[in-house]
C-alpha positions in Angstrom: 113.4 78.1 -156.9 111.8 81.1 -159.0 115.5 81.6 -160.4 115.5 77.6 -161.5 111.9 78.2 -162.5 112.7 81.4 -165.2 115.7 79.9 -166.2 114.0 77.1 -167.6 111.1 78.8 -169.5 113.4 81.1 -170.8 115.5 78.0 -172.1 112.3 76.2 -173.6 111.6 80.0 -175.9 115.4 80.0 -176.7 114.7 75.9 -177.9 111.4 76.3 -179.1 113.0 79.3 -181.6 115.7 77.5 -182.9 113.5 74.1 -183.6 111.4 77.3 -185.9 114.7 78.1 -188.0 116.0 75.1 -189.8 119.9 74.3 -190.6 120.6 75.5 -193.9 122.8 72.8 -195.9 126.3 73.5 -197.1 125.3 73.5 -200.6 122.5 76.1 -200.2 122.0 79.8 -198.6 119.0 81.4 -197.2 118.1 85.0 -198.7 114.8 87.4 -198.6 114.3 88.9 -201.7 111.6 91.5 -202.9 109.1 90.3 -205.7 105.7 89.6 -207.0 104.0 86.4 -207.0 101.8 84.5 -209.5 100.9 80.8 -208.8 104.3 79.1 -208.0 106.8 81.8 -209.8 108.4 84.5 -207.9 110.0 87.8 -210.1 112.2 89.3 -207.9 111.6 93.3 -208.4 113.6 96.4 -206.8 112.3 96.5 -202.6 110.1 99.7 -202.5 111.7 100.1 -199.1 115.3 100.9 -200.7 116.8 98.7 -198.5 119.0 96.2 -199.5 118.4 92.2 -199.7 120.2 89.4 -198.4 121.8 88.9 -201.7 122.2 91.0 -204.6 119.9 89.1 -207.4 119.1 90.8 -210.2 115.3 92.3 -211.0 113.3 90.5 -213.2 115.0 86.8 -211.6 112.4 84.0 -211.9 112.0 81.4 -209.3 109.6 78.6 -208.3 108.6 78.6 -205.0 107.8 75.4 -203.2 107.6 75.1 -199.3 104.7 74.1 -196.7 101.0 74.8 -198.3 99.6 76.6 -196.1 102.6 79.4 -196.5 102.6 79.1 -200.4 98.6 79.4 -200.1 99.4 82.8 -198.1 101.6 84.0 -200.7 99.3 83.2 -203.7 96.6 85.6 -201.8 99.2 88.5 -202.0 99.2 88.3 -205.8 99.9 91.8 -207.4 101.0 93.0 -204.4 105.2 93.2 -203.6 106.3 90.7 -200.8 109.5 89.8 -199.4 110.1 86.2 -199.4 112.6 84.3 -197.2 114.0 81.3 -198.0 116.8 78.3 -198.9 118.0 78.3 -202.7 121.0 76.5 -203.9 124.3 78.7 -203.8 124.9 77.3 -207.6 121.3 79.0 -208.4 122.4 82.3 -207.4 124.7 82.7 -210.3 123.6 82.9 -213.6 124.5 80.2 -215.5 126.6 80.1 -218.6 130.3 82.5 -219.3 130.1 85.7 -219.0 131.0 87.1 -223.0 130.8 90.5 -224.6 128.3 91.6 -222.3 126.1 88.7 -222.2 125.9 85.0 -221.5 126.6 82.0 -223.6 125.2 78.2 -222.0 126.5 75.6 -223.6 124.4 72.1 -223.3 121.0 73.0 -223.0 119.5 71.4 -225.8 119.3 72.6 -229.2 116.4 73.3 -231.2 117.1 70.6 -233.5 117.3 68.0 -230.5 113.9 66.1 -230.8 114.7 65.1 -227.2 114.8 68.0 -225.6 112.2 70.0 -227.8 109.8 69.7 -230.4 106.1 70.6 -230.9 105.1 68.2 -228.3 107.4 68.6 -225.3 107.0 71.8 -223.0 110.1 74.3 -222.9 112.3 72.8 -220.0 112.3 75.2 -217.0 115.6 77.4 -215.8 113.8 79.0 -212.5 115.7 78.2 -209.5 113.8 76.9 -207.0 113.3 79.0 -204.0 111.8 76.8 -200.5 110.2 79.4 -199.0 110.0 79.3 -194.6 108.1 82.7 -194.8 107.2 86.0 -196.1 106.1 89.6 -195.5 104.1 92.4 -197.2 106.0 95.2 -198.5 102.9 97.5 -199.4 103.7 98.7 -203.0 101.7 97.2 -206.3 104.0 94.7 -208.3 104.5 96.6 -211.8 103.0 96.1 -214.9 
């Protein structure tokens, strides 16, 4: 009966932990990545612990982060201080966009300057951050730099 008994709590921690980590679609990845917050962007910075990340994304990487409020609220109290967020991003975010030429990168359709739809003195720039849906996060100690 106690076997039967420890069996089943241990069953209900093993469910109750996989109910806490949900299935990442095909289309996306999950990563943790060092950076600083400000409001809803993420800058991905070098991890003061010299350890590596998930993935290899580049310092200086914008994202937006969106996720439960209560976690972005956490994150937006850390401001100015480096944190390690974990989270789903599309795989097709992870890449830069654009071919790879000379050195640099060349996007083709993104709007021109001269394209009154997509710019002009009344329209806002249209945004290239990735989104990043952040399931958590963890302080890394170091001040984000300047």
């Amino acid at each position: 009966m106690k076997t039967a008994l420890i069996a089943a709590i241990v069953l209900a921690g093993a469910a109750g932990l996989a109910a806490q980590e949900r299935k990442v679609p095909s289309d996306s990845t999950r990563v943790s990545i060092p950076g600083c917050s400000k409001g809803s962007a993420f800058v991905v910075t070098a991890s003061p612990e010299a350890e590596r990340t998930s993935t290899e994304i580049a310092s200086g990487r914008r994202f937006r982060l969106t996720g439960p409020k209560d976690v972005l609220n956490e994150i937006k109290k850390r401001e100015g201080t480096i944190i390690e967020v974990t989270g789903v991003i599309k795989k097709s975010d992870l890449s830069p966009g654009g071919i790879g030429l000379a050195g640099g990168r060349v996007r083709i359709g993104a709007g021109s300057p001269q394209d009154p739809i997509s710019s002009g003195p009344g329209r806002a720039p249209a945004s290239s951050n990735a989104i990043l849906d952040v399931e958590g996060w963890r302080p890394l100690g170091e001040s984000c730099p300047s």
